[in-house]
N, C-alpha and C positions, 0 to 999 in steps of 0.2 A: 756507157751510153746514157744520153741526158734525155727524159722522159719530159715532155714540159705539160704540165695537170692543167685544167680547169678550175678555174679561182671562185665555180659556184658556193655562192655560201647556203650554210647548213640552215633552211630556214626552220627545222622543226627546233633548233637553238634555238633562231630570232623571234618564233613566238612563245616559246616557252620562257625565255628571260620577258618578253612583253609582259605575259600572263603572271610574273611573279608580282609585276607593280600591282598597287592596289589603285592607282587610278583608273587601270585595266579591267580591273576587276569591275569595280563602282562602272564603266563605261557600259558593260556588257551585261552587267544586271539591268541596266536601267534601257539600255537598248531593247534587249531582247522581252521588259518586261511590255513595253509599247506598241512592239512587234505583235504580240501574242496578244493585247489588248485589240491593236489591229484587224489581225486573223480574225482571231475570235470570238470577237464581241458582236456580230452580227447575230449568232448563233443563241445569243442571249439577250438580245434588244427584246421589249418587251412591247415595242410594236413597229410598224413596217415603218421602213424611212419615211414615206413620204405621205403618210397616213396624217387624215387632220384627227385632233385629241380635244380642243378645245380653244379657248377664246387666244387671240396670238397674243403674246410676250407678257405672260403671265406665269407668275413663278409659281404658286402652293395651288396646284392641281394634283384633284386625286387619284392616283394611280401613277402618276409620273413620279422621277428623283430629283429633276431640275426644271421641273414645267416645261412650259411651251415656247416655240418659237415667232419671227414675224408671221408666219402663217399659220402659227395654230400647232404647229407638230411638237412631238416630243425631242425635247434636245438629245436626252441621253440615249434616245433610240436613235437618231442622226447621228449623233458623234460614232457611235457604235461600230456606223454604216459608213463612217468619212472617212477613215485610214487606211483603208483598203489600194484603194485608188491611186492614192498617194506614193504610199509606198511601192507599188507595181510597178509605176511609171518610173521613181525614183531610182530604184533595182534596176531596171533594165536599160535605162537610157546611160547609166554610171558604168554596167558591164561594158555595153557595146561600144562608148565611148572609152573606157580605158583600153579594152581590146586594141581601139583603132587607132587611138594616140598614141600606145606603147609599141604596137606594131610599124608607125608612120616614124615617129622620133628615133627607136633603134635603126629604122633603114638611112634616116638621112644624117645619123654617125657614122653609118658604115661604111655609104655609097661614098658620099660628099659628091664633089664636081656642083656640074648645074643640075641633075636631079635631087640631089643635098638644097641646093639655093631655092629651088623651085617650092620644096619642103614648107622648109622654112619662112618664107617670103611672104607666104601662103597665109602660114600659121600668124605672121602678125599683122597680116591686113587684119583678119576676124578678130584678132586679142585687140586691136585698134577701137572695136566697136563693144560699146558696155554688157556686157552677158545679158543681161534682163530685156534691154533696151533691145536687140539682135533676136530674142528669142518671142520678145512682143511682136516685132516688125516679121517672122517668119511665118506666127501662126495668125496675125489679121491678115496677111496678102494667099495663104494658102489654107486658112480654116482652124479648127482646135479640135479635131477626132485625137484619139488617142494619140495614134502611129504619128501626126504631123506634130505632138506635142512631143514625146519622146527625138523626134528629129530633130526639133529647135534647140532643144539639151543637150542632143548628141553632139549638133555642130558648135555649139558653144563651148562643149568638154574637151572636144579632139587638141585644138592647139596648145592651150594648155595642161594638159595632160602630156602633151606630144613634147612640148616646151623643154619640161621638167625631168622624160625620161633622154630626152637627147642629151643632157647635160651632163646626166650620171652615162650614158652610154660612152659618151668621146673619150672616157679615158681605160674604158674597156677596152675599145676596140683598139688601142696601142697595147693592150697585152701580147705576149709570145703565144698564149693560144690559139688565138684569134691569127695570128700568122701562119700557124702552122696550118690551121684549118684551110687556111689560103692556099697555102703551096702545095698541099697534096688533093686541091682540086676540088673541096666539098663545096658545093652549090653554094650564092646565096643565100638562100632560102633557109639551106639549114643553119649557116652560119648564123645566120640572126635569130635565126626561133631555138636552136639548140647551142651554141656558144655563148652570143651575147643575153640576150635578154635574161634566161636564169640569174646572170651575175647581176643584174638590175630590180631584183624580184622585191626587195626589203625596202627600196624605194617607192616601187613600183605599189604594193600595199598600203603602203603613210599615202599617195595621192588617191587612190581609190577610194579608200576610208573618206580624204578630204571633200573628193567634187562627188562623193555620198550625200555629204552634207551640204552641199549646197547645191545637190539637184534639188533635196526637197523644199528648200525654200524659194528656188526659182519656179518650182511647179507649185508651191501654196500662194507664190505672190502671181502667180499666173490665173491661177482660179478664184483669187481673191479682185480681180482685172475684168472675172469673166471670162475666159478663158476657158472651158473646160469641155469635156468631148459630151458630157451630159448637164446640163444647166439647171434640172430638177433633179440630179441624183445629189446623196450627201458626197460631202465632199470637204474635208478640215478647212482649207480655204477660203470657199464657197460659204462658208459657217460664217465667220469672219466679216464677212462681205454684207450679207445679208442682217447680219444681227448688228452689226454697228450702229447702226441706224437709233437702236434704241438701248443702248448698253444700258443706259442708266435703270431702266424699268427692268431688263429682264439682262442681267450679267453672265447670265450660265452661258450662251449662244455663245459668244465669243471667247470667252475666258475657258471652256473644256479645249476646243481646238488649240488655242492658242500654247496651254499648258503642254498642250501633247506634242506641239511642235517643238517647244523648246525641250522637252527634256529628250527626244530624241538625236536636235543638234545637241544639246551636253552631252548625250551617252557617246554618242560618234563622234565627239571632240574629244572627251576623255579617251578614246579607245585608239584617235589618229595621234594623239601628245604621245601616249605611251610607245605608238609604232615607230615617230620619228626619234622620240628619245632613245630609244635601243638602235633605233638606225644607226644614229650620229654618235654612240658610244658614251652619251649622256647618264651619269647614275644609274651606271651598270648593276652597282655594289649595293644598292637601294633599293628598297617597295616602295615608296613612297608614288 
């Protein structure tokens, strides 16, 4: 009797060979150390965000580490207070939009016909319109709270997101699993959440990682726009925005956020290289 198996792969493998590269590593030191600066640097600012200190954009005051900003506050006690924010919205708008694209792109491999067309069709009106450009034009016509900012992201994620698992999905769903699943009657539903998608998981990871990384720079270049669901709270972007103005006289303003932005796209670059390269079977045999 021919038993025909499921073709999930073993992903405590796929991250355990991840984790042996040391780009991986380097990724997730440096992620997790910004993270944690994030967190918990409020808890150590050494006065309220939005508290005046002294004369604005003025570097060697005492009691401050990087003096003040255009209005007088202390930077390092704003920067402290600006990654918070960030990352929340960045987290959450990345989950729910991978959720929705990985859910939307496995079904219109599965389905095909005109709900498949429909999908799809969909997916590249919105990829037709620049992410930044789609996500300005969402929250000037409906506001910039939180929830409408996260939405602007989310809908910018889905079809690409959606895009990318449909591609790995179409050659799943010509497995003999997936047909037997058919013939003896299991639901859609399950088919797709319990057959297909698992076998898509390692993909599915290398883009999360990815439109991680570029939620946060669509929401810092958002708050850097003005954009932002609080206009006096800190905010890394917001930092950027406001301190520009006088970079030359007081540097700290924009150069703490700025640093912090990029080394967290490096750590989540290093961290999606390492996923796609164990993905695609790239120096397997290597740490590097």
């Amino acid at each position: 009797m021919n038993v025909v198996t499921r073709e999930i792969p073993q992903q405590t493998s796929f991250l355990a060979l991840t984790w042996k590269m040391h780009r991986a590593k380097i990724g997730v030191a440096i992620t997790l150390a910004v993270v944690a600066l994030a967190l918990v640097g409020p808890f150590f600012a050494p006065f309220r965000s939005t508290e005046f200190v002294d004369m604005p954009n003025t570097v060697n005051v005492p009691g401050t580490l990087f003096g003040t900003d255009f209005l007088g506050q202390d930077v390092w006690s704003r920067f402290l207070f600006g990654g918070r924010s960030i990352l929340f919205l960045a987290a959450t708008s990345t989950l729910i939009g991978v959720l929705m694209g990985a859910a939307l792109g496995v079904l219109a491999a599965y389905v095909k016909g005109a709900l498949s067309a429909l999908i799809m069709r969909t997916f590249d009106i919105i990829i037709a319109f620049p992410g930044i450009l789609l996500a300005l034009l969402l929250v000037s016509m409906f506001g910039s709270s939180s929830a409408l900012i996260i939405l602007a992201t989310v809908i910018v994620k889905i079809p690409r997101i959606g895009r990318i698992i449909h591609g790995a999905a179409v050659s799943v769903v010509e497995k003999d699993f997936v047909s037997s699943a058919t013939a003896i009657g299991e639901s859609r539903s399950r088919i797709v959440f319990r057959e297909i998608l698992p076998n898509v998981t390692s993909t599915l990871l290398v883009e999360a990682n990815l439109r991680f990384t570029y939620s946060i720079s669509t929401i810092a270049s958002l708050a850097f726009l003005g954009f932002t669901s609080d206009p006096t709270g800190a905010n890394w972007g917001t930092m950027v925005q406001e301190n520009s103005i006088a970079i030359i006289l007081q540097p700290w303003g924009v150069a703490l956020p700025v640093i912090a932005i990029a080394l967290l796209t490096i750590g989540t670059g290093l961290i999606g290289d390492a996923l796609s390269r164990v993905s695609a079977g790239i120096d397997r045999g290597r740490n590097d």
